[in-house]
C-alpha positions, -999 to 999 in steps of 0.1 A, spaced: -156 -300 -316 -183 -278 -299 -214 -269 -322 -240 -249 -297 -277 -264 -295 -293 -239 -315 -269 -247 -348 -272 -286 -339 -311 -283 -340 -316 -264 -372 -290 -292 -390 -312 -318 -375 -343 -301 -394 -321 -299 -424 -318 -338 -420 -351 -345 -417 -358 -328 -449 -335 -348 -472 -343 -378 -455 -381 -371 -462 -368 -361 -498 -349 -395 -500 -377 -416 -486 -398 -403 -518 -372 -413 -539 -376 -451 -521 -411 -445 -522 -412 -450 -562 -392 -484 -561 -412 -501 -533 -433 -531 -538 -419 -535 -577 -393 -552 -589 -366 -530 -580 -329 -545 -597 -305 -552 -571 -272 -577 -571 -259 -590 -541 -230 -582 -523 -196 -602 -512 -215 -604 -478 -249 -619 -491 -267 -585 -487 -283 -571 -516 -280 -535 -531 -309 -524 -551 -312 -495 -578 -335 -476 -550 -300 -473 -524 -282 -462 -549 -302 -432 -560 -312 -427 -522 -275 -421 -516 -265 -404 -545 -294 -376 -541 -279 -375 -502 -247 -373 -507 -249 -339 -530 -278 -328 -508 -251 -329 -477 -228 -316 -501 -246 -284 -515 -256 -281 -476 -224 -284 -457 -198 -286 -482 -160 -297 -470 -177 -323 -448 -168 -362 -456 -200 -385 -463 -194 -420 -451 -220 -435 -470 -233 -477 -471 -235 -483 -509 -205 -457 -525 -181 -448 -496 -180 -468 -469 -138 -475 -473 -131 -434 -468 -119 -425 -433 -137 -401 -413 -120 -365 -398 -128 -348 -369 -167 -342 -385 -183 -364 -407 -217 -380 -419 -227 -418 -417 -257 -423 -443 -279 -453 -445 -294 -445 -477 -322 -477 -475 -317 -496 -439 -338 -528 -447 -335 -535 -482 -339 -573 -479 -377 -559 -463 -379 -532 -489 -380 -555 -515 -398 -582 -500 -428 -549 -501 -424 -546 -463 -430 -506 -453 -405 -508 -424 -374 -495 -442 -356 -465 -431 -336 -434 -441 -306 -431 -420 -284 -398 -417 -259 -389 -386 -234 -361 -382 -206 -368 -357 -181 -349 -337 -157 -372 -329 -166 -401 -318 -203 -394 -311 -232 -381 -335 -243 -349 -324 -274 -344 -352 -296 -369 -368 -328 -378 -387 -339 -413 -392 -371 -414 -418 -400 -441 -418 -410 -434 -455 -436 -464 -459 -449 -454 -424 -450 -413 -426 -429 -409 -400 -396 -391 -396 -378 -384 -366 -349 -359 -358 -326 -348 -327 -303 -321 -324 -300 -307 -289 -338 -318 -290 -358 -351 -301 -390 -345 -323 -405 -366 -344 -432 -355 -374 -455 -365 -395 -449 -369 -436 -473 -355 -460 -467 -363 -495 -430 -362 -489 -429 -332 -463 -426 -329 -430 -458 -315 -407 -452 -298 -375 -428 -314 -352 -436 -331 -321 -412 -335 -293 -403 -369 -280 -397 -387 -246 -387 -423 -237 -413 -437 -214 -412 -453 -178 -406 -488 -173 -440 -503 -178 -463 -525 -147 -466 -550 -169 -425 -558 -183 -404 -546 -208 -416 -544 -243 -386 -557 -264 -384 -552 -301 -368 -582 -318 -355 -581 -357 -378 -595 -381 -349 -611 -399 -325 -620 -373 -321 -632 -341 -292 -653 -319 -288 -672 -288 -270 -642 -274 -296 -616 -276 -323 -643 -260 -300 -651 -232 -294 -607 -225 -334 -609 -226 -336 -635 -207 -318 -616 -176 -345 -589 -181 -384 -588 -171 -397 -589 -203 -436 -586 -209 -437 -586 -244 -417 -590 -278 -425 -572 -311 -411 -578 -345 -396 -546 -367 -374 -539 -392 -345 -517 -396 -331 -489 -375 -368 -476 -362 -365 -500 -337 -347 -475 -320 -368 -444 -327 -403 -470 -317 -379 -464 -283 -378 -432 -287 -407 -421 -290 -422 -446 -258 -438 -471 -281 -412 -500 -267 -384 -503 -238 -355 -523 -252 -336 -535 -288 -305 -560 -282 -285 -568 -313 -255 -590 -308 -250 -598 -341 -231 -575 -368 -246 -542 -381 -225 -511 -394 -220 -477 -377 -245 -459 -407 -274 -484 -390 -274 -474 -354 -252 -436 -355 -285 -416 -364 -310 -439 -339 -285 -437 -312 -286 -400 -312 -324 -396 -316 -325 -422 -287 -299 -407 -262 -313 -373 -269 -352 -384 -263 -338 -395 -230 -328 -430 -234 -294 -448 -242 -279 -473 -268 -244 -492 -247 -215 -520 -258 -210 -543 -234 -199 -536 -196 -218 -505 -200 -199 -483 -224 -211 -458 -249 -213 -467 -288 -186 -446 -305 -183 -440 -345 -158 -432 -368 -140 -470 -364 -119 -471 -397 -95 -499 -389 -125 -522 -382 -144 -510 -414 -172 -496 -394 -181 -524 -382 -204 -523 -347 -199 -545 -318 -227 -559 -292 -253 -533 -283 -282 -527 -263 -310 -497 -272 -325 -489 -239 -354 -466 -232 -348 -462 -192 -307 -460 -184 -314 -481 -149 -315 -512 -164 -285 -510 -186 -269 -525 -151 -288 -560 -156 -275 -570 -191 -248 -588 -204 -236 -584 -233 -210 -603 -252 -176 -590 -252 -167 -592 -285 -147 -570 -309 -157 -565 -343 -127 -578 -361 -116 -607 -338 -92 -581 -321 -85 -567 -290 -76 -534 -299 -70 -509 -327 -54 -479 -340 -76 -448 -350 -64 -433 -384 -60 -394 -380 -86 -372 -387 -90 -341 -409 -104 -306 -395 -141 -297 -412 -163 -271 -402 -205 -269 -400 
């Protein structure tokens, strides 16, 4: 499905807007004792994603209306059609509730098999970043966005790679793909800004070999790709979305400011579910 740049930028400002609008509603749970339960997989689901999602969901819906929402906490079993959100209505909610401020707001639109708009929003750091045909990122000021900056990924640096690790999990996989690399420096962050840090040329690389869902990396990827960089599954190939049969589920990736060095890694080659292949469901016709 073609949607020209022009049309793919202003629903990229759209995003950034009810991410900014959602990150307020986050904003009022964080650093209090927000109720959560935990889920059949051990991660928790507070009060604050579930009214994060729900004032997403009819925001997409009042906006774009027609178009499925694949959404973490209320529809994550729905199949996708031939255009359809992923939302990540609080990425890091172990952090958020711990009171750390690097939690994200997550919303991707894809065509196919790729996202082709996307904002990703830092409430707890007033920052929000979108990408359309372009990558910006802006400033938040009491819930809104200032002007919007555009964004680049950065040269390799003299001094080594700056690789961002997860402050909550890590693996002998990812420190072996690392280890192939000239790495100068780690840092520690949370969430899906890792990729947006890329971005926007404040790090160089992100590898995550253990699980994460399509709504976590769909909206970075985009911003990423768009500001220039790349995120790639092992042997090179692009992330695709809309995986069903495999209940979203991600594979092995690597987030990689400069392209070049996508060459040097290796990452494990792994499917999701155990399996070495699977059947796409059929997809429904929506219009944007």
């Amino acid at each position: 499905m073609s949607i020209d740049a022009p049309t793919r930028d202003r629903i990229a400002a759209t995003l950034m807007e009810i991410a900014c609008r959602a990150g307020e509603i986050l904003k009022k749970h964080h650093g209090g004792d927000c109720p959560h339960v935990l889920k059949p997989d051990g991660s928790p689901a507070s009060q604050a994603d579930s009214e994060s999602e729900a004032f997403i969901i009819a925001e997409l819906g009042r906006q774009w209306p027609g178009i499925p929402v694949i959404a973490e906490e209320s529809s994550y079993d729905q199949p996708p059609a031939a255009l359809f959100f992923l939302v990540d209505p609080l990425d890091g909610t172990r952090d958020f509730l711990a009171g750390n401020p690097e939690y994200s707001v997550n919303i991707g639109l894809i065509a196919g098999d790729r996202p082709i708009a996307a904002a990703l929003a830092a409430p707890g750091l007033g920052r929000v970043w979108g990408a359309g045909a372009q990558a910006f990122e802006a400033a938040i000021v009491s819930g809104r966005l200032e002007a919007k900056t555009p964004i680049a990924v950065r040269p390799i640096p003299a001094k080594g790679l700056v690789a961002l690790m997860s402050s909550r999990h890590g693996d002998v996989e990812t420190d072996a793909c690392l280890g192939a690399l000239r790495v100068g420096a780690l840092r520690s962050a949370a969430s899906a800004l890792k990729f947006c840090l890329i971005a926007s040329g404040e790090a160089d690389i992100y590898v995550r070999c253990g699980p994460t869902m399509e709504w976590d990396t769909a909206a970075g990827d985009h911003i990423l790709t768009v500001a220039g960089g790349c995120v790639v599954a092992p042997a090179g190939r692009p992330m695709t979305y809309g995986h069903y049969t495999r209940n979203y589920r991600n594979g092995p990736f690597a987030a990689l400011g400069d392209p070049s060095y996508a060459a040097n890694l290796a990452l494990p080659e792994r499917s999701p579910t155990g399996r070495s292949s699977e059947r796409r469901q059929p997809s429904g016709e929506s219009r944007i």
